[in-house]
py3Dmol code that shows the C-alpha trace and the ligand (Angstrom):
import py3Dmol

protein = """\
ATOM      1  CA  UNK A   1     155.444  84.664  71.643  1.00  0.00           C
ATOM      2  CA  UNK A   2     156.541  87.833  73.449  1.00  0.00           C
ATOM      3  CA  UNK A   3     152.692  88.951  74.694  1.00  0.00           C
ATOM      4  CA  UNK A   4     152.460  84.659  75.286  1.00  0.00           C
ATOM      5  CA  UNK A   5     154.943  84.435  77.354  1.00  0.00           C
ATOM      6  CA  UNK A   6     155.613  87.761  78.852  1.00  0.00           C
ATOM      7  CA  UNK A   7     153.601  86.600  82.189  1.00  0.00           C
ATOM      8  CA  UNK A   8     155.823  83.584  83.324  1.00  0.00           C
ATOM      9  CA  UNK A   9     158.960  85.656  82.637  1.00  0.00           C
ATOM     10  CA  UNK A  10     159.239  87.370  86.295  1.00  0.00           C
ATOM     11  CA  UNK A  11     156.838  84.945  87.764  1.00  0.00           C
ATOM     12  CA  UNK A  12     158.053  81.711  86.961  1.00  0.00           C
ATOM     13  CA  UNK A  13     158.885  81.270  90.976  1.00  0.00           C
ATOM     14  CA  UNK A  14     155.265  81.324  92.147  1.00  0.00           C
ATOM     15  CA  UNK A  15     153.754  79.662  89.368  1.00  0.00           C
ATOM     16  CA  UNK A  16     150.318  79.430  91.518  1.00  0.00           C
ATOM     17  CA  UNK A  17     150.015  82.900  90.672  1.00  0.00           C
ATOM     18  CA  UNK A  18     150.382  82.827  86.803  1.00  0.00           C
ATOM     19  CA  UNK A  19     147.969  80.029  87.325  1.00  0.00           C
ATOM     20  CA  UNK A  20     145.239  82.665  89.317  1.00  0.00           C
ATOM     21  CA  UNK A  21     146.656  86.175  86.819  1.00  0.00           C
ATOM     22  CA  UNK A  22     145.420  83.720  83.926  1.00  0.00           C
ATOM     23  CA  UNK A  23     142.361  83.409  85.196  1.00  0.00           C
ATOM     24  CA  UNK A  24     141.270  87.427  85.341  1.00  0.00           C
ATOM     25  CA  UNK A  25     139.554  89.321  82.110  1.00  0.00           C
ATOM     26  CA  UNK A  26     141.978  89.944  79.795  1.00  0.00           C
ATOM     27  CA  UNK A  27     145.079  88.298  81.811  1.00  0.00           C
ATOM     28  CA  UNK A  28     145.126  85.182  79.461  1.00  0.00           C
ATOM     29  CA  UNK A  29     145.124  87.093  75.930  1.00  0.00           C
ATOM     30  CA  UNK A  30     148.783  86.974  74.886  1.00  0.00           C
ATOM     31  CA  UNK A  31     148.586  83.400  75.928  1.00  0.00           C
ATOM     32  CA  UNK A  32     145.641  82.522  73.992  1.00  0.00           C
ATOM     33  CA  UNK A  33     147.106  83.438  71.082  1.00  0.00           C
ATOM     34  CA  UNK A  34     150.449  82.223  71.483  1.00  0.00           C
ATOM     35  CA  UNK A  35     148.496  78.605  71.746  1.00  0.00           C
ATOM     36  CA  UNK A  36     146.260  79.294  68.819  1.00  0.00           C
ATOM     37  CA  UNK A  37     149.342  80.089  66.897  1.00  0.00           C
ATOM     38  CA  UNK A  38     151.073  76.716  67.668  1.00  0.00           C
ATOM     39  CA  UNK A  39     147.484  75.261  66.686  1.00  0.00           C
ATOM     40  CA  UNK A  40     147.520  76.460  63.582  1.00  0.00           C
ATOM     41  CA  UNK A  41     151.381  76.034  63.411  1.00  0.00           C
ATOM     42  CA  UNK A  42     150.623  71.998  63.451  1.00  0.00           C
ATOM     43  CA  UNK A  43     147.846  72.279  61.239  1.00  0.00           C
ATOM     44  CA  UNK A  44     150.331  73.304  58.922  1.00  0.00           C
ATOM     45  CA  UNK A  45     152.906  71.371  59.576  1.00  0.00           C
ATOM     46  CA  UNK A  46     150.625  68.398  58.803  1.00  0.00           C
ATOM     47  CA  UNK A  47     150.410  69.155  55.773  1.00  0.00           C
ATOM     48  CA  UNK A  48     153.408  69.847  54.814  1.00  0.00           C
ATOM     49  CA  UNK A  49     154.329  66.206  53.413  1.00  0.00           C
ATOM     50  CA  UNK A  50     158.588  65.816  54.448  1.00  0.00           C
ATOM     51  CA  UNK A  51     160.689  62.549  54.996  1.00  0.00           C
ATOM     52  CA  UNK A  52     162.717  65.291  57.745  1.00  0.00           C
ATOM     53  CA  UNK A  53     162.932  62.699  60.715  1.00  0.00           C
ATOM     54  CA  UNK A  54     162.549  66.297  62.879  1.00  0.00           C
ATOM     55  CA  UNK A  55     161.557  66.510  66.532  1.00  0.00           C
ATOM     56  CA  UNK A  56     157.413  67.803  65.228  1.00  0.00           C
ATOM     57  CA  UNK A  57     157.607  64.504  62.501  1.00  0.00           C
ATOM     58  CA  UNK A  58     158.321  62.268  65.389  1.00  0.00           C
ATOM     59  CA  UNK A  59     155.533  63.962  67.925  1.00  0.00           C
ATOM     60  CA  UNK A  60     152.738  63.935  64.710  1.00  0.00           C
ATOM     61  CA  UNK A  61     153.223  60.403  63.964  1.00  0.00           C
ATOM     62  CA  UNK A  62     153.015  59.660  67.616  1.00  0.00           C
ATOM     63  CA  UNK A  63     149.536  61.706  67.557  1.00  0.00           C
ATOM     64  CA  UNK A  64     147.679  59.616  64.817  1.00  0.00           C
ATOM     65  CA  UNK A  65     145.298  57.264  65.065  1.00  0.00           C
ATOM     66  CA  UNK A  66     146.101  54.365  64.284  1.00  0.00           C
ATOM     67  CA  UNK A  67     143.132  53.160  63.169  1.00  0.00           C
ATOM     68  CA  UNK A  68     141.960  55.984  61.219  1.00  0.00           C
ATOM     69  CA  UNK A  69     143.660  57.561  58.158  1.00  0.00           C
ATOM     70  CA  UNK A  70     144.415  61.527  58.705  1.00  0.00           C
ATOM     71  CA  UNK A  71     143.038  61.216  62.016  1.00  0.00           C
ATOM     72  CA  UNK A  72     144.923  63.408  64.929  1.00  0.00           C
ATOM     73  CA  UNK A  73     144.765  63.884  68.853  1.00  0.00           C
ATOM     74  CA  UNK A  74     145.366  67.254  69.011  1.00  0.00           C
ATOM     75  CA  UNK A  75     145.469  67.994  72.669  1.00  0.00           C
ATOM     76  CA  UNK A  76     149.186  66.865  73.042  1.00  0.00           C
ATOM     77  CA  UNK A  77     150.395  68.598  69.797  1.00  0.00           C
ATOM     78  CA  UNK A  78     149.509  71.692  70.581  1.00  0.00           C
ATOM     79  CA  UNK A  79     151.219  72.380  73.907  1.00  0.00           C
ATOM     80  CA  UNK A  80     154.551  70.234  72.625  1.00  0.00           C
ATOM     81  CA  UNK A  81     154.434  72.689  69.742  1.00  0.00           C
ATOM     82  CA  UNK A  82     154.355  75.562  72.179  1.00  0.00           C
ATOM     83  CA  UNK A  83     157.031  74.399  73.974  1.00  0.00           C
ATOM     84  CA  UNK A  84     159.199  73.503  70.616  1.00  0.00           C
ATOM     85  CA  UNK A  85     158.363  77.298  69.778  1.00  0.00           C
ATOM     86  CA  UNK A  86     159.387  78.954  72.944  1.00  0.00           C
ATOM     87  CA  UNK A  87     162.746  76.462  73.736  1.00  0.00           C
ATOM     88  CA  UNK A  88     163.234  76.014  70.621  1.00  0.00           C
ATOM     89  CA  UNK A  89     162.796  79.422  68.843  1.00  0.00           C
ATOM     90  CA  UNK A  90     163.792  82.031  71.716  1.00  0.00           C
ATOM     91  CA  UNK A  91     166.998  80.157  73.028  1.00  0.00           C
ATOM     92  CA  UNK A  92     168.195  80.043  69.271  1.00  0.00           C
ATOM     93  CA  UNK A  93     167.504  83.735  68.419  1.00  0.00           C
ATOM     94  CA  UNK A  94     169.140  84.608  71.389  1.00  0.00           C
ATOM     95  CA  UNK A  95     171.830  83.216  71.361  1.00  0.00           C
ATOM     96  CA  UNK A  96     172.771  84.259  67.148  1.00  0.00           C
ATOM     97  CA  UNK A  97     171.708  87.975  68.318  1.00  0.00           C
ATOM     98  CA  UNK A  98     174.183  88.555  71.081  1.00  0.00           C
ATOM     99  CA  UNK A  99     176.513  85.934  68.910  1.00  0.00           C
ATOM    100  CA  UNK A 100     176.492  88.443  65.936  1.00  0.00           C
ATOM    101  CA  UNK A 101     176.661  91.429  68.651  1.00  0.00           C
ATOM    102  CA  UNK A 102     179.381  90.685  69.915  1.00  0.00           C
ATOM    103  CA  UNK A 103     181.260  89.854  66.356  1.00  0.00           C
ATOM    104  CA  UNK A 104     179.904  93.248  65.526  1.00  0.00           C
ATOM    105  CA  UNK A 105     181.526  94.737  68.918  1.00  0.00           C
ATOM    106  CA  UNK A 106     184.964  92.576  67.990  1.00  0.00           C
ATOM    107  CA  UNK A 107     185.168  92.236  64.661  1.00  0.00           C
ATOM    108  CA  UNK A 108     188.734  90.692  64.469  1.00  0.00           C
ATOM    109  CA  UNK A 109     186.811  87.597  65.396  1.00  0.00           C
ATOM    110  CA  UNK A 110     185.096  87.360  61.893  1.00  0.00           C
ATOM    111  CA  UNK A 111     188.422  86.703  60.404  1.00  0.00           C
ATOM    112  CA  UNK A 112     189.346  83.865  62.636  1.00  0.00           C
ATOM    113  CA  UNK A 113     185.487  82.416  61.802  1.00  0.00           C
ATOM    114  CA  UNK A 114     186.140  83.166  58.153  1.00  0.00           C
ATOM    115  CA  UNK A 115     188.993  81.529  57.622  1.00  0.00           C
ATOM    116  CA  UNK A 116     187.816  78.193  59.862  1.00  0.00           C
ATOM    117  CA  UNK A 117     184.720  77.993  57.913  1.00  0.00           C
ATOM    118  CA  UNK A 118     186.253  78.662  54.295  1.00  0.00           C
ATOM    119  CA  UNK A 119     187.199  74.942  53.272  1.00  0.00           C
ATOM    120  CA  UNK A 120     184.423  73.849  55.591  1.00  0.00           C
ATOM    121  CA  UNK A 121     181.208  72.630  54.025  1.00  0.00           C
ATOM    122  CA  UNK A 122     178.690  74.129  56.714  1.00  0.00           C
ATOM    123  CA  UNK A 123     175.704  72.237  55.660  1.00  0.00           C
ATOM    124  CA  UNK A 124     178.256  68.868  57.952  1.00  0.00           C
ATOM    125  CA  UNK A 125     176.754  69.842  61.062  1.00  0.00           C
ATOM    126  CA  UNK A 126     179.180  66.992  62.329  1.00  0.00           C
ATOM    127  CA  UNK A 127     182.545  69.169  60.498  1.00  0.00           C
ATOM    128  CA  UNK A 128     181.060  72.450  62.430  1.00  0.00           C
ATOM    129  CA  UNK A 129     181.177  70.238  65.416  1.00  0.00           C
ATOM    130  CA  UNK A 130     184.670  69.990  66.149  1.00  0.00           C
ATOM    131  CA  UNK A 131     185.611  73.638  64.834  1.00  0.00           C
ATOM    132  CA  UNK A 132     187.639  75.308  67.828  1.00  0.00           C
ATOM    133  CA  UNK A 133     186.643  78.784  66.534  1.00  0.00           C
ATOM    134  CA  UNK A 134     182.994  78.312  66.019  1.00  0.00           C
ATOM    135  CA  UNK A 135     182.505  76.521  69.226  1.00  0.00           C
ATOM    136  CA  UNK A 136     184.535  78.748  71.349  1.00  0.00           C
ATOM    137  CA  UNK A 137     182.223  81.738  69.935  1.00  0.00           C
ATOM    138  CA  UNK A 138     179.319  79.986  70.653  1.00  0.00           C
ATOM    139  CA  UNK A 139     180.506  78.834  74.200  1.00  0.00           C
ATOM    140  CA  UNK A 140     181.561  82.440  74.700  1.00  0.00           C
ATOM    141  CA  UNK A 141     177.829  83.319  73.902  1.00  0.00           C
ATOM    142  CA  UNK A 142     176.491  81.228  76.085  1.00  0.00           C
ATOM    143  CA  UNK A 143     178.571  82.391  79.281  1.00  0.00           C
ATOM    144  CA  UNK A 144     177.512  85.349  79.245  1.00  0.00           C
ATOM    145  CA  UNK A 145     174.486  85.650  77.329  1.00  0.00           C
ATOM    146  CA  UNK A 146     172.250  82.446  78.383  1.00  0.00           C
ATOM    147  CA  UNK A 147     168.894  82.868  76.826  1.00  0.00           C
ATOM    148  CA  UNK A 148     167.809  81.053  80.123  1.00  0.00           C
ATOM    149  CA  UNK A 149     169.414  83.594  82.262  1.00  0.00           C
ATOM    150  CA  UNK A 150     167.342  83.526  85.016  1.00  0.00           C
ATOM    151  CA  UNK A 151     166.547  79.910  87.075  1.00  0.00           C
ATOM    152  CA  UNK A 152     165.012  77.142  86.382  1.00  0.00           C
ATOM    153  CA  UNK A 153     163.592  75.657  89.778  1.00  0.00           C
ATOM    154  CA  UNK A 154     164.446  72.546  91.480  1.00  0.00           C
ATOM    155  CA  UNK A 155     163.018  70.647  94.584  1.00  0.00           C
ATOM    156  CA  UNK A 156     165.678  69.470  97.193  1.00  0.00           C
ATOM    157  CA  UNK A 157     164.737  65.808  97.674  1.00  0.00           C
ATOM    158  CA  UNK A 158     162.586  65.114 101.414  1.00  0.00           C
ATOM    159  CA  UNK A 159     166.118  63.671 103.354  1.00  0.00           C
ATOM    160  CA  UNK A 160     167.030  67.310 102.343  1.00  0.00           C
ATOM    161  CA  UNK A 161     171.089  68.500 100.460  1.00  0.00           C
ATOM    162  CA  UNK A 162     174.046  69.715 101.473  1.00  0.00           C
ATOM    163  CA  UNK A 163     175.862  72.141  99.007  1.00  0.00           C
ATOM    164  CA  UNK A 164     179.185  72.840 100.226  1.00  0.00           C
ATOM    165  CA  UNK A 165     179.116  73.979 103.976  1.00  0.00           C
ATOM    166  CA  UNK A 166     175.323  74.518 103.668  1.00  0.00           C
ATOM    167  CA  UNK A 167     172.221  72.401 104.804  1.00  0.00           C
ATOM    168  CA  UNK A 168     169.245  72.771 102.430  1.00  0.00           C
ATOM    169  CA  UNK A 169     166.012  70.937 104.204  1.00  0.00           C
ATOM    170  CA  UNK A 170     164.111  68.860 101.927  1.00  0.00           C
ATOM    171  CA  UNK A 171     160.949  69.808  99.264  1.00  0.00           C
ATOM    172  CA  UNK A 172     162.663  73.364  99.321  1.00  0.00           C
ATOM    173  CA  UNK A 173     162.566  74.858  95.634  1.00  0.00           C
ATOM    174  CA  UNK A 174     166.099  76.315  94.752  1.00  0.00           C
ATOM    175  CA  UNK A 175     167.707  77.823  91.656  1.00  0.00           C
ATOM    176  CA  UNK A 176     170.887  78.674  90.600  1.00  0.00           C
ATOM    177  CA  UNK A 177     170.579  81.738  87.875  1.00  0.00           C
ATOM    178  CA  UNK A 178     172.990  80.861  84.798  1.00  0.00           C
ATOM    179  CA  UNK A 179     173.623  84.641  83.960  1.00  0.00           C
ATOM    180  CA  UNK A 180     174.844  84.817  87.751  1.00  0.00           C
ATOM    181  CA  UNK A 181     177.164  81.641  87.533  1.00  0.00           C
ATOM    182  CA  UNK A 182     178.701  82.483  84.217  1.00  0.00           C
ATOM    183  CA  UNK A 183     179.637  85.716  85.538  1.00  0.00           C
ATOM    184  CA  UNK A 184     181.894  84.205  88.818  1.00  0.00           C
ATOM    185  CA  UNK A 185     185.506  85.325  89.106  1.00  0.00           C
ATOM    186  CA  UNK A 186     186.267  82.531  90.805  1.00  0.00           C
ATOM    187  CA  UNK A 187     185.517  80.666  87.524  1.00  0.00           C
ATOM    188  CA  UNK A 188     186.717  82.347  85.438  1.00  0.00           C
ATOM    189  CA  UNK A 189     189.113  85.370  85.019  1.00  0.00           C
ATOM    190  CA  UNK A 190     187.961  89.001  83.086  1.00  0.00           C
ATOM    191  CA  UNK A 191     185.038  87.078  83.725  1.00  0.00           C
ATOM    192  CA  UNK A 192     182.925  90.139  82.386  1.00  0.00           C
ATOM    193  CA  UNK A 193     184.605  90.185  78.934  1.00  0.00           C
ATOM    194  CA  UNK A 194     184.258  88.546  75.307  1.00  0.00           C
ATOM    195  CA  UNK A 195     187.383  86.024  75.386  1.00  0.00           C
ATOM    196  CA  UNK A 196     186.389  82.883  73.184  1.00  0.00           C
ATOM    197  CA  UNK A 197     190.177  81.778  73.226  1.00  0.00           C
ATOM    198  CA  UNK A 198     189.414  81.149  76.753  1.00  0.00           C
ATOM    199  CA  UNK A 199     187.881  77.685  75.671  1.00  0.00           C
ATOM    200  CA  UNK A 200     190.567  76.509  73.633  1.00  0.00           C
ATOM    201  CA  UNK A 201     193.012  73.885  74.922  1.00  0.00           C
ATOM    202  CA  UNK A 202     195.629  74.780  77.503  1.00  0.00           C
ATOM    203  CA  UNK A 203     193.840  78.261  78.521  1.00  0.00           C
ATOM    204  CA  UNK A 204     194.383  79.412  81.532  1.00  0.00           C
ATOM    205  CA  UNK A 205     191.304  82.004  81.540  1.00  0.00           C
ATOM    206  CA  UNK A 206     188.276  79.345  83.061  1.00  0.00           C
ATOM    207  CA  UNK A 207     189.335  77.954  86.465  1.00  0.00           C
ATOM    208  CA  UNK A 208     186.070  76.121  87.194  1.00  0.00           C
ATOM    209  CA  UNK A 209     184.305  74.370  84.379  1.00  0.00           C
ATOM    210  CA  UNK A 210     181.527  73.086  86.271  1.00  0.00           C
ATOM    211  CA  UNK A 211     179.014  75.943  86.349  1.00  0.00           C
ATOM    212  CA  UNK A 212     179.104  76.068  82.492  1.00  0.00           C
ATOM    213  CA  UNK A 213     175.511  74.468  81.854  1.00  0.00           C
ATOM    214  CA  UNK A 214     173.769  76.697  79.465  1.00  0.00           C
ATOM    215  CA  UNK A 215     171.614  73.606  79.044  1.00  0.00           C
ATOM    216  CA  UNK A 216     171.373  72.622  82.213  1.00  0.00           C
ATOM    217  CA  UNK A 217     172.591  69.006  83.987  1.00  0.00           C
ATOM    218  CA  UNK A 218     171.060  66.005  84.063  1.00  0.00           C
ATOM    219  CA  UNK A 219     170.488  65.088  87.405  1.00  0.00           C
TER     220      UNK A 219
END
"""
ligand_1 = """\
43
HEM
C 170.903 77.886 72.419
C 170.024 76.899 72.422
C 169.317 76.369 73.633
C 169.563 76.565 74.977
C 170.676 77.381 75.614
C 168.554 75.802 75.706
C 168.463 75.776 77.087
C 167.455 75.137 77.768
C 167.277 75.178 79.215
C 168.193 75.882 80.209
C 166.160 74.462 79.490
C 165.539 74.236 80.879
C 165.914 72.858 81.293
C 165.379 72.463 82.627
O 164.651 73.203 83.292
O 165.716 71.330 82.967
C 165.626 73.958 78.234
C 164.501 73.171 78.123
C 164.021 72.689 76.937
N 164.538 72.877 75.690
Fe 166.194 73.943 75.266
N 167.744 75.158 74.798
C 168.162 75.481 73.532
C 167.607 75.053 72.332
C 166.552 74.206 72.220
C 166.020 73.684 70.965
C 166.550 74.043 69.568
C 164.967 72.886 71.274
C 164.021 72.099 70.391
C 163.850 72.242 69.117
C 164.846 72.879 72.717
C 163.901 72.200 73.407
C 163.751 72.221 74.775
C 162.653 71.556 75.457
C 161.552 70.714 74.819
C 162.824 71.845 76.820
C 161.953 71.367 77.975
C 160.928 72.443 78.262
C 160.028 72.050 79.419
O 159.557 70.923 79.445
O 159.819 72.883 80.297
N 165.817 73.681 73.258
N 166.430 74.379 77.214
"""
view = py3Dmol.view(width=600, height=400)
view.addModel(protein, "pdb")
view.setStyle({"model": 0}, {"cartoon": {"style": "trace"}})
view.addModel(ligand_1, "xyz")
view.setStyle({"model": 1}, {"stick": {}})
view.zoomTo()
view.show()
């Protein structure tokens, strides 16, 4: 996944380019096999026979033919598995690695998590969803280590936008990085260090809310 997709890492912003570097001897090789391993990966997961109603369950069914048995489109499946590898699998490891760095860093935080999760049966994702500590750790993560730290890119729409005191014209692509925004003083204070209690009730420590968005808004 690294070799795969090492190229649209700085070049995401001129993706004309990734298209043309793709093209050249040898530029398309880490690709190529990131997409033969989600090929395969289907395959697999095919024939792996579960009643999980999981995101791959739902795209496989979708796939088959309806009128013949076993029989499935694979051009589809194999780029939404890419894309379920690489948002699904990079954003998670991410996130536990600089979640467990950071416990590692301050470990007086494993007690708090300890003791929340010790009459908790973790397997209820629902229970683990209203657990101030865990969420507040994972919230902490997120601020200031968003596995999509960079910026996804946006196109203003043709009247054009105005953010604040500025004019954007229209069809421009902008982007707002997340590692930038969930750095701000003016959001939040000792913006630059590890405070989870900051997302508890009643703290003081996040001033503007708004640029939290580790996923993103809908627009
Ligand atoms: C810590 C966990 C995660 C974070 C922070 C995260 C964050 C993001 C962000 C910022 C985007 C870009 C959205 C945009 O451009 O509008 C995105 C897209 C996406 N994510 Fe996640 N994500 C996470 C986990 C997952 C998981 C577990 C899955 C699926 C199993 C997933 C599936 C997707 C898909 C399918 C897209 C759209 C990709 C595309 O069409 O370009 N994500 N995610």
């Amino acid at each position: 996944m690294r070799s795969g997709i090492y190229i649209l890492e700085g070049l995401s912003p001129v993706s004309w380019l990734i298209t043309i570097l793709a093209c050249l001897p040898g530029g398309n090789e880490g690709f190529s096999r990131l997409e033969k391993f989600a090929h395969e990966s289907v395959l697999k997961r095919v024939r792996i026979k579960r009643d999980d109603d999981d995101v791959m369950s739902k795209l496989i069914s979708a796939a088959r033919d309806p009128k013949v048995a076993n029989k499935i489109d694979m051009t589809f499946l194999t780029c939404d598995a890419m894309v379920i590898i690489i948002a699904g699998g990079d954003t998670v490891s991410i996130t536990l690695s600089f979640l467990f760095y950071s416990l590692a860093r301050y470990p007086h935080y494993v007690n708090h998590l300890r003791r929340e999760l010790e009459h908790t049966d973790i397997t209820d994702y629902r229970r683990l969803q209203a657990l101030p500590w865990i969420n507040a750790l994972i919230n902490e993560t997120l601020r200031l280590y968003p596995p999509v730290p960079t910026a996804p890119l946006r196109q203003t729409p043709p009247e054009g936008l105005r953010i604040g005191e500025r004019f954007i014209p229209g069809n421009v692509v902008v982007s707002t990085p997340l590692w930038s925004l969930g750095r701000l003083e003016s959001s939040y204070t000792r913006a630059d260090e590890f405070l989870p209690e900051r997302w508890f009730p009643g703290s003081e420590s996040i001033k503007d809310r708004r640029g939290f968005a580790p996923f993103l808004l809908r627009a």
